[in-house]
C-alpha positions in Angstrom: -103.2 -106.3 38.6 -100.2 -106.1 40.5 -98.6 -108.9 38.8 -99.1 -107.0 35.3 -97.5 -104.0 36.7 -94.3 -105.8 37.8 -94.6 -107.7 34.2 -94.6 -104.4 32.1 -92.0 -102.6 34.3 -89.6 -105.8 33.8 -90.3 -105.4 30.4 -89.2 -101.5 30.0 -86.7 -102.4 32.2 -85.0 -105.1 29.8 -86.0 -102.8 26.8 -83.8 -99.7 28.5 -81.3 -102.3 30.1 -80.7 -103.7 26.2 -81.3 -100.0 24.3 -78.3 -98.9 26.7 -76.0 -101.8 25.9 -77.0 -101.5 22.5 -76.1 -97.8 22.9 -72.6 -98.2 24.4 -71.8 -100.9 21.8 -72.3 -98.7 18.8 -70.4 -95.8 20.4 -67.7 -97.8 21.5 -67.6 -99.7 17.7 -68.0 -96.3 16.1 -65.5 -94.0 18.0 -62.3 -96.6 18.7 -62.7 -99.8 17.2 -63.8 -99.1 13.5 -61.1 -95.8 13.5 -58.9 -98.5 14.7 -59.3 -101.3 12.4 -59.4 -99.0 9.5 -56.6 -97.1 10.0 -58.4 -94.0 10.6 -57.7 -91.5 13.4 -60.8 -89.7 15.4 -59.9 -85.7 16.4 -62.3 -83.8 18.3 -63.7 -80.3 16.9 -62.4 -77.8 19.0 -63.5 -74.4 17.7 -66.3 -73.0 15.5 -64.8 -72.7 12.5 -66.9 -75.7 10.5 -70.2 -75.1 12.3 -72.9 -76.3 11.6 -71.2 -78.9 9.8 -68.9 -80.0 13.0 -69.8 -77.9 15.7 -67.1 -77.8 18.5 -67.2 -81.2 20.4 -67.7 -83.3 17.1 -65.3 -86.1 17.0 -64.4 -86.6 13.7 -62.8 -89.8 12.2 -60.0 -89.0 9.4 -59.0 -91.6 7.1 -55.5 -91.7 5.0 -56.1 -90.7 1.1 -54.0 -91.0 -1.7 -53.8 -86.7 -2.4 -54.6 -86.7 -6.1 -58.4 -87.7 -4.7 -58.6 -84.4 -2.4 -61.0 -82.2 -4.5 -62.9 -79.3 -4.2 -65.4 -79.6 -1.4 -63.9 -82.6 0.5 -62.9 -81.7 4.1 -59.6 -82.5 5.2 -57.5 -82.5 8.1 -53.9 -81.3 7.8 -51.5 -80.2 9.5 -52.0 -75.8 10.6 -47.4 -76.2 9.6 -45.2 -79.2 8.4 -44.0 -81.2 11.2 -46.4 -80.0 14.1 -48.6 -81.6 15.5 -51.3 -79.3 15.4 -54.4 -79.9 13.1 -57.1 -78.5 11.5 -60.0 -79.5 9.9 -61.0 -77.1 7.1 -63.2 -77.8 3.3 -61.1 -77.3 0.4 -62.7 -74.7 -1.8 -59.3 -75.3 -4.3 -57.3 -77.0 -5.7 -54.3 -75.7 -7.3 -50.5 -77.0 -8.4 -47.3 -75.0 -8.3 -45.4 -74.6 -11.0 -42.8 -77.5 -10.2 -45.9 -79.8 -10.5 -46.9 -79.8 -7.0 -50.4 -80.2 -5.3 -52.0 -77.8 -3.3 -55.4 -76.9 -1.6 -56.8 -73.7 -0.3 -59.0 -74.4 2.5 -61.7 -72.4 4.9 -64.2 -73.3 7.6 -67.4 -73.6 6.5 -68.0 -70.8 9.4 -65.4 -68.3 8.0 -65.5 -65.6 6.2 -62.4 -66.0 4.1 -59.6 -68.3 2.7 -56.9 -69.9 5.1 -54.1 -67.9 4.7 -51.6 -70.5 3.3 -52.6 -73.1 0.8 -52.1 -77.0 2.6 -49.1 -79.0 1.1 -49.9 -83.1 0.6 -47.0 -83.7 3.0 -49.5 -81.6 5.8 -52.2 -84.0 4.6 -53.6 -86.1 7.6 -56.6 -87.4 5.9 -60.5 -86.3 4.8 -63.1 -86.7 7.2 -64.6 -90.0 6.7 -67.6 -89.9 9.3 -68.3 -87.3 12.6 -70.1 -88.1 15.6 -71.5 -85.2 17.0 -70.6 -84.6 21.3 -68.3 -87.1 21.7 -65.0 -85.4 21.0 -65.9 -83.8 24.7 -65.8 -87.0 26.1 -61.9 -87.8 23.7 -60.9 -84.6 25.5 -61.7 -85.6 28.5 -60.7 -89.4 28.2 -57.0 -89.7 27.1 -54.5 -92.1 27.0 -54.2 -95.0 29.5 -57.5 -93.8 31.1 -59.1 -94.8 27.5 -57.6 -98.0 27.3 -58.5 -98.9 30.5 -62.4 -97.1 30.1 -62.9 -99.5 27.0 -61.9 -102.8 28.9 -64.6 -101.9 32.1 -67.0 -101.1 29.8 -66.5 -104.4 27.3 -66.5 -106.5 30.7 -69.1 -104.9 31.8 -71.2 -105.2 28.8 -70.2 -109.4 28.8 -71.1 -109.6 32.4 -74.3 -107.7 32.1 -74.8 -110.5 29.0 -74.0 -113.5 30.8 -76.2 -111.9 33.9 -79.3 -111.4 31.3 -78.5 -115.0 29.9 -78.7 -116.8 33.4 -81.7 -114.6 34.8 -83.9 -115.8 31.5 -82.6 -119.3 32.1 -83.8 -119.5 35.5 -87.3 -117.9 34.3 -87.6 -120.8 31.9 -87.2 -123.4 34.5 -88.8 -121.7 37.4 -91.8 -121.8 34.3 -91.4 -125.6 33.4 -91.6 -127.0 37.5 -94.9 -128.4 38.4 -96.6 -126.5 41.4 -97.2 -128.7 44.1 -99.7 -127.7 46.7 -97.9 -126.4 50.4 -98.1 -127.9 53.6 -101.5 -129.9 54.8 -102.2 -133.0 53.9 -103.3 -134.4 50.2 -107.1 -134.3 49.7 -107.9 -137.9 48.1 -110.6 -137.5 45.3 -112.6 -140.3 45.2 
């Protein structure tokens, strides 16, 4: 009986050990390295203003787009004035041209009760929201810079040493199987 315990809690221990690298993979792939590869750039959801959509803590991942394809329900993130740095992240509910020709977009948070007060320019334009993942802009917040670089290369070596761990352990089952038992200590009993 004792044996099948330690069986079964190996096994849930392997299946958590492997759900949790699984885990970290996909949020590592999904929050830095497809943003990166793509040419997309995540922002975390600081305020209420697009809730429930992206309630505050959402990282969202904005990808470039060619202006003329920003319509009427597509939520953006521009910059809140030219040249700043500051963003926002708001659904256009118009779109609209002035009368030289040029595009623009009145936007509101999904969570707000009116318009922006200025209408976004293309040249404000950071991208539209190409996927959100909901809690992890906390963790962007908190994890900046350097200290992110550096996070991503203990957790990849990590996650390659727990592999190569998992990989010899299940060798050395496999031949720790195969060996022949021989009997311990006393002398051989001749069968005659």
């Amino acid at each position: 009986m004792t044996t099948r315990l330690r069986e079964a809690a190996g096994w849930v221990g392997q299946v958590l050990a492997w759900s949790a690298v699984f885990a970290t993979t996909a949020v590592l792939l999904a929050a830095v390295v497809v943003p990166r590869v793509a040419g997309a750039t995540p922002y975390t959801v600081l305020t209420g203003s697009m809730s429930p959509t992206y309630p505050p803590g959402s990282l969202v991942v904005v990808r470039p787009v060619d202006p003329a394809s920003v319509g009427t329900g597509t939520v953006i993130t521009f910059q809140r004035e030219s040249g700043r740095a500051e963003v926002v992240t708001h659904r256009v509910t118009a779109v609209g041209m002035t009368t030289a020709g040029e595009l623009r977009w009145t936007t509101r948070g999904d969570a707000n009760g009116a318009e922006d007060a200025t209408a976004v320019q293309p040249e404000q334009l950071r991208g539209a929201v190409w996927y959100a993942l909901p809690w992890l802009g906390h963790v962007n917040n908190a994890v900046t810079g350097r200290t992110r670089a550096l996070l991503v290369q203990a957790a990849s070596l990590g996650l390659a040493a727990y592999a190569v761990w998992a990989l010899a352990s299940a060798a050395l089952d496999r031949r720790r199987a195969t060996r022949p038992v021989r009997p311990r200590g006393g002398a051989r009993r001749a069968t005659t």
